[in-house]
N, CA, C and O of each residue as an XYZ file, in Angstrom:
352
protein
N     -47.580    -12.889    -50.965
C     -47.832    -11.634    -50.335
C     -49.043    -11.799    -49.441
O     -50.159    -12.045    -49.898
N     -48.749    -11.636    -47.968
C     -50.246    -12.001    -47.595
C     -51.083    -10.579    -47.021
O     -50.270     -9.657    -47.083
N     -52.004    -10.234    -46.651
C     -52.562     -9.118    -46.745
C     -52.268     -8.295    -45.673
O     -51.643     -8.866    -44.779
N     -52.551     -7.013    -45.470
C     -52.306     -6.141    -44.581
C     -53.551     -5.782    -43.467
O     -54.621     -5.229    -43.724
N     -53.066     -6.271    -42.159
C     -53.975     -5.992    -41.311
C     -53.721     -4.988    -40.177
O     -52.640     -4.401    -40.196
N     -54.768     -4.672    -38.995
C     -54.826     -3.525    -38.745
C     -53.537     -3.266    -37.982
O     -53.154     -2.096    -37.964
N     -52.565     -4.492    -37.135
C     -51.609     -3.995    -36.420
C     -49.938     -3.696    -37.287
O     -48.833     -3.470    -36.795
N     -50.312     -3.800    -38.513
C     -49.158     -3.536    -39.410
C     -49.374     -2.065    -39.334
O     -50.458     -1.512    -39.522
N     -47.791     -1.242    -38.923
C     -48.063     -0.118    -38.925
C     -46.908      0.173    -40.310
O     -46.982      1.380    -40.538
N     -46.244     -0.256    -40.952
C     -45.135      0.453    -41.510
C     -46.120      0.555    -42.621
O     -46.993     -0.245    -42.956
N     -45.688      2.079    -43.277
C     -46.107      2.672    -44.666
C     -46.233      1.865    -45.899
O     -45.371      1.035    -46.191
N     -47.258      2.075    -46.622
C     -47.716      1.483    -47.784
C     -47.759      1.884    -48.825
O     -48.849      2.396    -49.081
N     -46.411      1.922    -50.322
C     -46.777      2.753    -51.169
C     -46.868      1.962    -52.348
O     -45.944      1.150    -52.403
N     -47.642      1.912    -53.295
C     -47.923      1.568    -54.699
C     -47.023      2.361    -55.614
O     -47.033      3.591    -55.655
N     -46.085      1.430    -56.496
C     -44.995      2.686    -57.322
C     -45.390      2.117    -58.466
O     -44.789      1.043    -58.505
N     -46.207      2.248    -59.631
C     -45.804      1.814    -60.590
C     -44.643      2.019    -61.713
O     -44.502      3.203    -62.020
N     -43.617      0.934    -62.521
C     -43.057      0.823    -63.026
C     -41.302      1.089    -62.002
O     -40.687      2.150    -61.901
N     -40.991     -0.025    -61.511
C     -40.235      0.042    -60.140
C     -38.545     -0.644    -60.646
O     -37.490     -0.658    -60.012
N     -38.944     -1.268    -62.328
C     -37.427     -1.883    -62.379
C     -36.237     -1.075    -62.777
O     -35.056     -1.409    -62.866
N     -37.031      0.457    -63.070
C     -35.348      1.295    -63.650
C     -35.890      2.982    -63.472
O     -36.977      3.548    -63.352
N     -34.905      3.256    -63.515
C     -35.235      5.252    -63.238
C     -36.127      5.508    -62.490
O     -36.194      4.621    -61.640
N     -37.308      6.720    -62.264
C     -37.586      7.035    -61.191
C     -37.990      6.335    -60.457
O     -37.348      6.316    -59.407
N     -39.030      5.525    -60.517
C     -39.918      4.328    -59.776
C     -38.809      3.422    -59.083
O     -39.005      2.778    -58.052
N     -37.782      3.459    -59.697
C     -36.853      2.846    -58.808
C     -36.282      3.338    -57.600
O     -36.166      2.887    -56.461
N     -35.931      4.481    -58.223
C     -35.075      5.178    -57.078
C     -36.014      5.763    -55.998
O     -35.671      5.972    -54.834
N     -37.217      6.000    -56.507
C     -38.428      6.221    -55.306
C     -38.685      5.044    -54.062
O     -38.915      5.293    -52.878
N     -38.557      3.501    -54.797
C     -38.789      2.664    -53.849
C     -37.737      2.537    -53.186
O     -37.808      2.139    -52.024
N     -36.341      2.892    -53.859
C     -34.796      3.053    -52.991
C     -34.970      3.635    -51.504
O     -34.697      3.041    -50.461
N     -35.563      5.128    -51.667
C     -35.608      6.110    -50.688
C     -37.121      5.669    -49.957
O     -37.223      5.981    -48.770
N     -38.097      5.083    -50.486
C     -39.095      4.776    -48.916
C     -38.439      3.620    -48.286
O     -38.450      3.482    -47.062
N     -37.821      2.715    -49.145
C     -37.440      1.637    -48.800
C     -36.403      1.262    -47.234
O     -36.339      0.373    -46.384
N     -35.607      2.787    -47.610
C     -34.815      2.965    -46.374
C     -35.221      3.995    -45.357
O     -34.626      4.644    -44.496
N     -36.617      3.886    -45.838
C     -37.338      4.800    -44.639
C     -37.933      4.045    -43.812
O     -38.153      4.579    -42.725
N     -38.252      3.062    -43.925
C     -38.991      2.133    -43.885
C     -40.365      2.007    -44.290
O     -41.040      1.440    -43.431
N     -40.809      2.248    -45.011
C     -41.682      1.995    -45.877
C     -42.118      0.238    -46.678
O     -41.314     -0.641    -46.990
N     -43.178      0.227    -46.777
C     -42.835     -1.128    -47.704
C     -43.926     -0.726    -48.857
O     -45.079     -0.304    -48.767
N     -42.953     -1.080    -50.160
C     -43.227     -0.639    -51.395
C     -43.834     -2.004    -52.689
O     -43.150     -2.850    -53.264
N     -45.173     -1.767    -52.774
C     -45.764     -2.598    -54.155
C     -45.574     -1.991    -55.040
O     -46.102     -0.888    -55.179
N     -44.619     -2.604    -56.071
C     -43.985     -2.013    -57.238
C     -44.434     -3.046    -58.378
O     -44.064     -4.220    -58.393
N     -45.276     -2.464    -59.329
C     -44.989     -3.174    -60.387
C     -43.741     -3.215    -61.254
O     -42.775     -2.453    -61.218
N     -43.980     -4.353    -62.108
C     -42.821     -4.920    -62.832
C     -43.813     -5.846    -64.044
O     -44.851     -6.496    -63.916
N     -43.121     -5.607    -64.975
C     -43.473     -6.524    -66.605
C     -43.002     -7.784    -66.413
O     -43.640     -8.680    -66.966
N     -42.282     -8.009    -65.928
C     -42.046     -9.671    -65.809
C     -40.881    -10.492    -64.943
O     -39.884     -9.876    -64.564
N     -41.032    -11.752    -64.678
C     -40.623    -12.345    -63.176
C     -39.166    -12.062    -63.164
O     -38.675    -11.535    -62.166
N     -38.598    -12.300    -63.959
C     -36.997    -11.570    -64.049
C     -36.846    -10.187    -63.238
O     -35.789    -10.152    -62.608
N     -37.412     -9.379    -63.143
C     -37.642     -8.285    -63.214
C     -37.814     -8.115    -61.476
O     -36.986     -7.550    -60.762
N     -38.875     -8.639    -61.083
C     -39.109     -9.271    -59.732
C     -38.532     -9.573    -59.315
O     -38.056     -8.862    -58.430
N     -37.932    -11.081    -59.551
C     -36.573    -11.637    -58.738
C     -35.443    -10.801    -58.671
O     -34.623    -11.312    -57.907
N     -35.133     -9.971    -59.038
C     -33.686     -9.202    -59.155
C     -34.383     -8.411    -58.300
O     -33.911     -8.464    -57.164
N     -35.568     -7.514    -58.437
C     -36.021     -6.590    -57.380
C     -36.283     -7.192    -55.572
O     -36.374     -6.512    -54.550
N     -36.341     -8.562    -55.733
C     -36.564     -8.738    -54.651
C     -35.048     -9.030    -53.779
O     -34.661     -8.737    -52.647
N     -34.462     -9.731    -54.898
C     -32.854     -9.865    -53.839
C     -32.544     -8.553    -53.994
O     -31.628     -8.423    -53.183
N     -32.770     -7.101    -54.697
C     -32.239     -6.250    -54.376
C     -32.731     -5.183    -53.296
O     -31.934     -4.580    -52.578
N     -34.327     -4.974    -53.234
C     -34.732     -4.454    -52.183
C     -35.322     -5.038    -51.138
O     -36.128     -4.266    -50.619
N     -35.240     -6.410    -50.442
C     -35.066     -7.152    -49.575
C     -36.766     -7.549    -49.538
O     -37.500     -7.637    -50.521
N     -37.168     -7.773    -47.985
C     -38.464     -8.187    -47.639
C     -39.528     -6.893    -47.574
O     -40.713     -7.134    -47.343
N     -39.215     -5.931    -47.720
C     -39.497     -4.495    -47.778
C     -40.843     -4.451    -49.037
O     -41.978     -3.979    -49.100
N     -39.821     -5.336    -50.033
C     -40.245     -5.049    -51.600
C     -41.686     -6.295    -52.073
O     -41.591     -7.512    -51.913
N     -42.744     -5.679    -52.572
C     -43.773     -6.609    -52.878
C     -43.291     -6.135    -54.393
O     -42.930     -5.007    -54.729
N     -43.416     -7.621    -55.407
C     -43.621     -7.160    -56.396
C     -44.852     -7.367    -57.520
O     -45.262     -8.526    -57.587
N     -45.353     -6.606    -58.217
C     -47.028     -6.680    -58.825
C     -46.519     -7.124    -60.143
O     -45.759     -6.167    -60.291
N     -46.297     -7.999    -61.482
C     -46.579     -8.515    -62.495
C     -47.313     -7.958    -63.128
O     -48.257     -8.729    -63.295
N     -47.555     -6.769    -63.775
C     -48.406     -5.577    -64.315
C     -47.338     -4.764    -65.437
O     -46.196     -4.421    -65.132
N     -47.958     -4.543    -66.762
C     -47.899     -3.852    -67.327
C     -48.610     -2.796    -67.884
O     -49.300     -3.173    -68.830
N     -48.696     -1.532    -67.623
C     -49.570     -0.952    -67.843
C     -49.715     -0.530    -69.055
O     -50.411      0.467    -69.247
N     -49.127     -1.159    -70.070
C     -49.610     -0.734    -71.609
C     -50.823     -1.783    -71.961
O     -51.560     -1.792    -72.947
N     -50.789     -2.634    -70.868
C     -51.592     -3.759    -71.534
C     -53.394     -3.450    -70.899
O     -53.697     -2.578    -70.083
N     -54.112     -4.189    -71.392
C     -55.289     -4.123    -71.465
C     -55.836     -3.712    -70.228
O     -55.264     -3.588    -69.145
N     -57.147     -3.496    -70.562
C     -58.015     -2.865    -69.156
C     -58.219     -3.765    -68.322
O     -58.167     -3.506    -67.120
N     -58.472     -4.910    -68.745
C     -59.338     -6.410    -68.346
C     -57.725     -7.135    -67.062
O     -57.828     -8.043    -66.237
N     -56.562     -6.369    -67.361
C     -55.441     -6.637    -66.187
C     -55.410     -5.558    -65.721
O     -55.220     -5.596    -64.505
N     -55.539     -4.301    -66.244
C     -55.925     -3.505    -64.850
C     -56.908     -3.831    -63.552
O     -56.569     -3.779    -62.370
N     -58.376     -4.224    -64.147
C     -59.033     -4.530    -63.067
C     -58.376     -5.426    -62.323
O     -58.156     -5.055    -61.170
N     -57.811     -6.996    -62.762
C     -57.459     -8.207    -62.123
C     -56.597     -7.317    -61.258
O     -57.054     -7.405    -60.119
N     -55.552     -6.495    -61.277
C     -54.712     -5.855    -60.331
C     -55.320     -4.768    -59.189
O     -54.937     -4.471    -58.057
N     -56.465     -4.312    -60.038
C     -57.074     -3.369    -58.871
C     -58.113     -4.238    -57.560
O     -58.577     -3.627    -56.597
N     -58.287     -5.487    -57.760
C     -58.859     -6.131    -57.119
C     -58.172     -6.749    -56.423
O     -58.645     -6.943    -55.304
N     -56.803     -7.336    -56.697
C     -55.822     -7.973    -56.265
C     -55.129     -7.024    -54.805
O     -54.777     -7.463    -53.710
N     -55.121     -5.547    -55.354
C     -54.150     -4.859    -54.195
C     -55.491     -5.377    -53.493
O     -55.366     -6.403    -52.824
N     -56.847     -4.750    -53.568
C     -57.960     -4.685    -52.982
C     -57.789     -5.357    -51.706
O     -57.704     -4.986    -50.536
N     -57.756     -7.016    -52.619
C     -57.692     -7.446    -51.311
C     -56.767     -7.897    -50.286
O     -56.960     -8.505    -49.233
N     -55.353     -7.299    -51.040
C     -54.330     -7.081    -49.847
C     -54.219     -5.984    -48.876
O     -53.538     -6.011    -47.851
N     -54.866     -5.133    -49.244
C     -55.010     -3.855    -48.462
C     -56.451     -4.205    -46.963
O     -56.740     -3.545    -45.965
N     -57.069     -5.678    -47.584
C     -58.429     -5.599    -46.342
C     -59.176     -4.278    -45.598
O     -59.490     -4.168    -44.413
N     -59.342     -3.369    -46.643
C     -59.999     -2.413    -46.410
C     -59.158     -0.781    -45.919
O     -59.421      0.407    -45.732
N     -57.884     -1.867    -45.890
C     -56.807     -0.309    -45.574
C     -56.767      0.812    -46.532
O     -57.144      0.512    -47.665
N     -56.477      1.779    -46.383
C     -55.535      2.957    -47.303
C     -54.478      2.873    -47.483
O     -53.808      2.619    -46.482
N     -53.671      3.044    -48.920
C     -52.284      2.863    -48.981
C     -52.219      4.479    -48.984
O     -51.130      5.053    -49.032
């Protein structure tokens, strides 16, 4: 995933939990808006199926959010610095 700079104009949304029901069907509908959607996912299975299914559109994040604080930060630093100072 490489980072987002200033002449990228298409939309930026963070969905967490993106492999089934709403979070899914949310990245469905920006997806064909054109939007491009960072979706977490619990694990690479999960990813790979999301990525052949919502094309180059789809970033996927390796995050579970039941799990500890200490991978929240690693992830909040991570969008950090894909965003290079942007707003999603």
């Amino acid at each position: 995933m490489k980072p987002l700079d200033d002449k990228t104009s298409e939309p930026v949304a963070l969905i967490t939990g993106v492999s089934s029901g709403i979070g899914h069907a949310a990245a469905r509908v920006l997806i064909d808006a054109g939007w491009e959607v960072w979706g977490t996912v619990r694990n690479e299975s999960d990813a790979q199926r999301l990525r052949e299914t919502f094309g180059s559109r789809f970033q996927p994040l390796l995050f579970d959010v039941r799990s500890d604080s200490g991978q929240h930060a690693d992830l909040a630093r991570h969008i950090q610095s894909l965003l290079g100072g942007r707003l999603l």
